[in-house]
C-alpha positions as CSV (number, residue, x, y, z in Angstrom):
1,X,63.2,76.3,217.2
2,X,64.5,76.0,213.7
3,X,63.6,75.2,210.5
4,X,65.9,72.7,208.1
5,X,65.8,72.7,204.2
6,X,67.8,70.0,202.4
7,X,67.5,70.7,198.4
8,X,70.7,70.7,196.9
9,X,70.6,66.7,195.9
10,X,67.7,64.4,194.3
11,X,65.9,63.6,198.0
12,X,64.1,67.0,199.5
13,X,64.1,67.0,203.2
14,X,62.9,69.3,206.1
15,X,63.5,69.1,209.5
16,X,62.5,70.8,213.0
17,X,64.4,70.9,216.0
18,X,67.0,72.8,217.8
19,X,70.9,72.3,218.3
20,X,71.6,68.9,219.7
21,X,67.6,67.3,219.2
22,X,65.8,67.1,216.0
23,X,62.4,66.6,216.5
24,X,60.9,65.8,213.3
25,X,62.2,65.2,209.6
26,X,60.6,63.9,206.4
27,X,61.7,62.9,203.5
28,X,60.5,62.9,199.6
29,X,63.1,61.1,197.7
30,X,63.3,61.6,193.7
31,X,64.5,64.2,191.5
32,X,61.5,67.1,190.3
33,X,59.7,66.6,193.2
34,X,61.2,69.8,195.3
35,X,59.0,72.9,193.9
36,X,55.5,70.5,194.7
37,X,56.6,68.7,197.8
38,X,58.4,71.7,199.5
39,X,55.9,73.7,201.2
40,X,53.6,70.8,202.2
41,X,56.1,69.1,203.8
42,X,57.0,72.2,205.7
43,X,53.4,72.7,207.1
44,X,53.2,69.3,207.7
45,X,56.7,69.3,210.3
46,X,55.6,72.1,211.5
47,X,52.3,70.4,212.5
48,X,53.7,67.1,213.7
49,X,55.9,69.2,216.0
50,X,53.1,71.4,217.2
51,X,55.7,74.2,216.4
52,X,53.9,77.7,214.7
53,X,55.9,79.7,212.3
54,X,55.9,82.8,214.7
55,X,58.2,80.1,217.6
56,X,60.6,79.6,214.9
57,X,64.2,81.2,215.5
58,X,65.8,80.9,212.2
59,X,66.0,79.0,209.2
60,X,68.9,76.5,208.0
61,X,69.6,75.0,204.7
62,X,72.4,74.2,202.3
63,X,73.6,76.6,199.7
64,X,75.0,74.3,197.2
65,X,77.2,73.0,195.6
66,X,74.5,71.3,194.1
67,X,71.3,70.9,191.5
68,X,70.7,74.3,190.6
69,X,66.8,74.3,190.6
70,X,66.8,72.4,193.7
71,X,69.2,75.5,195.4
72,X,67.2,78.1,193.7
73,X,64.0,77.1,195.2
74,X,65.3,76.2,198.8
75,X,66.8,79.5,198.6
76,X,63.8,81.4,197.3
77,X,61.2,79.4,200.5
78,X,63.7,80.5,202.8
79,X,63.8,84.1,201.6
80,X,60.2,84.0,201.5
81,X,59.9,82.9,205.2
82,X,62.3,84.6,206.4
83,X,61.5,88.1,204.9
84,X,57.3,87.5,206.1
85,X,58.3,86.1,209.8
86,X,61.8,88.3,210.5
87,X,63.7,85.0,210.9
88,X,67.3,84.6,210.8
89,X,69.3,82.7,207.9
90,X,71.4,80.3,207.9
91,X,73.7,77.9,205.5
92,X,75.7,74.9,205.4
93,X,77.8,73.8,202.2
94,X,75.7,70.5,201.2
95,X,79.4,68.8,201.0
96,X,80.1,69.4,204.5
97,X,76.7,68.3,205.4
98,X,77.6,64.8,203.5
99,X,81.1,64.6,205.3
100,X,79.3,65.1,208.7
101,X,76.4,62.2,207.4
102,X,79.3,60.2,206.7
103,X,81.6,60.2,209.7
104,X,81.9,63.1,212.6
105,X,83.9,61.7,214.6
106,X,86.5,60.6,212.0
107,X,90.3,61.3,213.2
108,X,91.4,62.1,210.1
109,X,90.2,63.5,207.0
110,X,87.0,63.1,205.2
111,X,86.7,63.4,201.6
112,X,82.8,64.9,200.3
113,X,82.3,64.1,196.9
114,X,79.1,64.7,194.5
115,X,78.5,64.4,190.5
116,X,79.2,67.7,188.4
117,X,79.0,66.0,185.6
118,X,81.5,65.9,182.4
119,X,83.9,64.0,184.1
120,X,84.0,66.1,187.0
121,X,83.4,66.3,190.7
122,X,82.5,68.8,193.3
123,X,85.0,67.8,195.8
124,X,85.7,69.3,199.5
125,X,87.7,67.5,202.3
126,X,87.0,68.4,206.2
127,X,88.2,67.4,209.7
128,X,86.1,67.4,212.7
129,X,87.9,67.9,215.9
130,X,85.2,67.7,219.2
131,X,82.5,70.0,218.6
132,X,84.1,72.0,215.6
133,X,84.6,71.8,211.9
134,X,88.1,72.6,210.1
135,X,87.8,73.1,206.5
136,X,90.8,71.3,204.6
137,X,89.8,72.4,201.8
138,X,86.8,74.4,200.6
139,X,84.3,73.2,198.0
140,X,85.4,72.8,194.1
141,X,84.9,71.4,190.7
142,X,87.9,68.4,190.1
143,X,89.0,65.5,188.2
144,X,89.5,63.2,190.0
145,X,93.3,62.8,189.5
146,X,93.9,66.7,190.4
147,X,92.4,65.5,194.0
148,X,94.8,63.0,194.5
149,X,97.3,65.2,193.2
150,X,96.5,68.0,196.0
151,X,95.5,66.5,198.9
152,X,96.6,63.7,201.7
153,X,95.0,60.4,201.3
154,X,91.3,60.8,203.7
155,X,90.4,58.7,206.5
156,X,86.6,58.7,204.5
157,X,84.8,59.7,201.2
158,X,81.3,60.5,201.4
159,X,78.8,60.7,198.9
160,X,78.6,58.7,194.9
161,X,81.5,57.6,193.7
162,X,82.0,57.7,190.1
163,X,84.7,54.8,188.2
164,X,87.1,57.3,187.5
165,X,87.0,58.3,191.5
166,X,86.5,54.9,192.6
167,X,90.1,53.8,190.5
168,X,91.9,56.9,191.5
169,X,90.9,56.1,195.3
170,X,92.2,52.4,195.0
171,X,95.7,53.8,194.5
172,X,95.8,56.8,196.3
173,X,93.7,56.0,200.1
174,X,93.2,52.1,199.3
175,X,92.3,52.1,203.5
176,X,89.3,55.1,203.4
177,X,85.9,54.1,204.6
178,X,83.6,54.3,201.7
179,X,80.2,55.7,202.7
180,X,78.3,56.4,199.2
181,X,74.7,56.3,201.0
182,X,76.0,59.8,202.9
183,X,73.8,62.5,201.2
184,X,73.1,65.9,203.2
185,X,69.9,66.0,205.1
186,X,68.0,68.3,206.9
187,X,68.6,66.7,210.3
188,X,72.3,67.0,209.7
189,X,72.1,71.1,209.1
190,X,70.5,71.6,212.7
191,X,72.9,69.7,214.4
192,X,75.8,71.7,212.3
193,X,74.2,75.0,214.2
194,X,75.5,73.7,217.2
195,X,79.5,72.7,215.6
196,X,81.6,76.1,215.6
197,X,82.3,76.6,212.0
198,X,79.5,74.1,210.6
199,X,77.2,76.9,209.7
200,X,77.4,80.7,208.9
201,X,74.8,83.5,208.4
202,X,73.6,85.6,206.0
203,X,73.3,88.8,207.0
204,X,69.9,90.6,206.9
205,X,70.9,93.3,205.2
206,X,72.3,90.8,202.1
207,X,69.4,88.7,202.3
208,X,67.9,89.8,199.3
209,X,71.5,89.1,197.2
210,X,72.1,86.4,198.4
211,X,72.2,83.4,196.1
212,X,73.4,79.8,196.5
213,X,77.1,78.6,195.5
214,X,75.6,76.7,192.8
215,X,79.5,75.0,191.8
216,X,79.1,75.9,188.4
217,X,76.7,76.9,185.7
218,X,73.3,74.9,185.2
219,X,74.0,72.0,182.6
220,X,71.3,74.0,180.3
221,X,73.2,77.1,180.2
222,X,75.9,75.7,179.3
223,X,74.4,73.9,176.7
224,X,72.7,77.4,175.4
225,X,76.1,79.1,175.2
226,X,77.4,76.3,173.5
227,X,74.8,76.1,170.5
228,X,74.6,80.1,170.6
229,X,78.6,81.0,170.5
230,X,78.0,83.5,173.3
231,X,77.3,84.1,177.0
232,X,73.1,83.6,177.7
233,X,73.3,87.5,179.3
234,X,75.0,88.7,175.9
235,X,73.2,92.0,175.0
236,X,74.1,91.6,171.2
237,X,71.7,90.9,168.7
């Protein structure tokens, strides 16, 4: 049995199941609600699904790009589990888990989009041939225009898309399949266990280092550095 953490986006969601059945998955859809809603909502899958934490396999969430206090604390309950019940860890890029929410059985390219903010987007475009997943191109911060400027026009484009992206998309793939409302979930990452190449693990012994791809640094970071004139780890006085 697994476990399924979805908090890279503004809607937390958990699910249980195993490759090719989900069982159970919940919802709690706003942003600031992951760090109170997390754990109960875990117990509470758990419980629907009569499942204990010593019958679960593994756990499977996605590592980002994404909000960077939603990652950190998906991370950290999945460390936590983990490291208390010996469970294995797995990930899924929250872009490829829109791109599968959007379309799996496209025949051509999908397009995964999501706000970075400042004008930018985390971009990453898949295909997905029977029962595997072929990466196009992996996950990165864009302009719009550089996308178009890179990449063949997609069959779909997944997630929010922004007015720049929306005009640079009516010239350059007039004919995708818009699919805005595809957002990763948690029911999406267990049936990517069962997709060669839709999930990877992290290996025990880098379980403790292991941190999300968080796409860029945290909007308040930047923000610090900015006001400061230095780096936030700058030793200097």
């Amino acid at each position: 049995m697994w476990l399924a953490l979805e908090t890279s986006g503004d809607a937390l969601s958990v699910a249980v199941g195993w490759p090719g059945r989900v069982l159970s998955e919940a919802h709690a859809p706003g942003p600031r609600v992951h760090a109170e809603a997390i754990l109960p909502m875990i117990e509470a899958q758990l419980a629907e699904t009569e499942t204990s934490l010593g019958e679960l396999r593994g756990i499977v969430l996605t590592d980002g790009p994404g909000s960077f206090t939603g990652l950190r604390i998906g991370a950290s309950v999945a460390k936590a589990l983990a490291r208390s019940r010996a469970l294995e860890v797995w990930t899924v890029p929250s872009l490829l888990a829109a791109a599968v929410t959007a379309d799996l059985q496209s025949p051509g390219h999908v397009l995964a989009v999501a706000d970075a903010l400042r004008g930018e987007v985390y971009a990453a475009m898949y295909r997905f041939p029977t029962s595997r997943v072929e990466v196009e191109m992996a996950a990165g911060v864009f302009r719009p225009k550089q996308l178009a400027d890179r990449l063949p026009p997609p069959a779909a484009v997944a997630g929010e898309i922004s007015p720049e992206l929306g005009e640079v998309l009516a010239h350059w793939a007039p004919h995708a399949r818009v699919r805005p409302d595809a957002r990763p979930r948690a029911a999406t990452l267990i049936r990517l266990l069962g997709l060669s190449g839709g999930a990877s693990r992290i290996a025990e012994a880098s379980l403790s280092s292991w941190e999300p791809h968080y796409g860029r640094l945290a909007e308040a970071q930047v923000r610090w550095e900015r006001d400061h004139g230095r780096p936030l780890d700058h030793q200097g006085g």
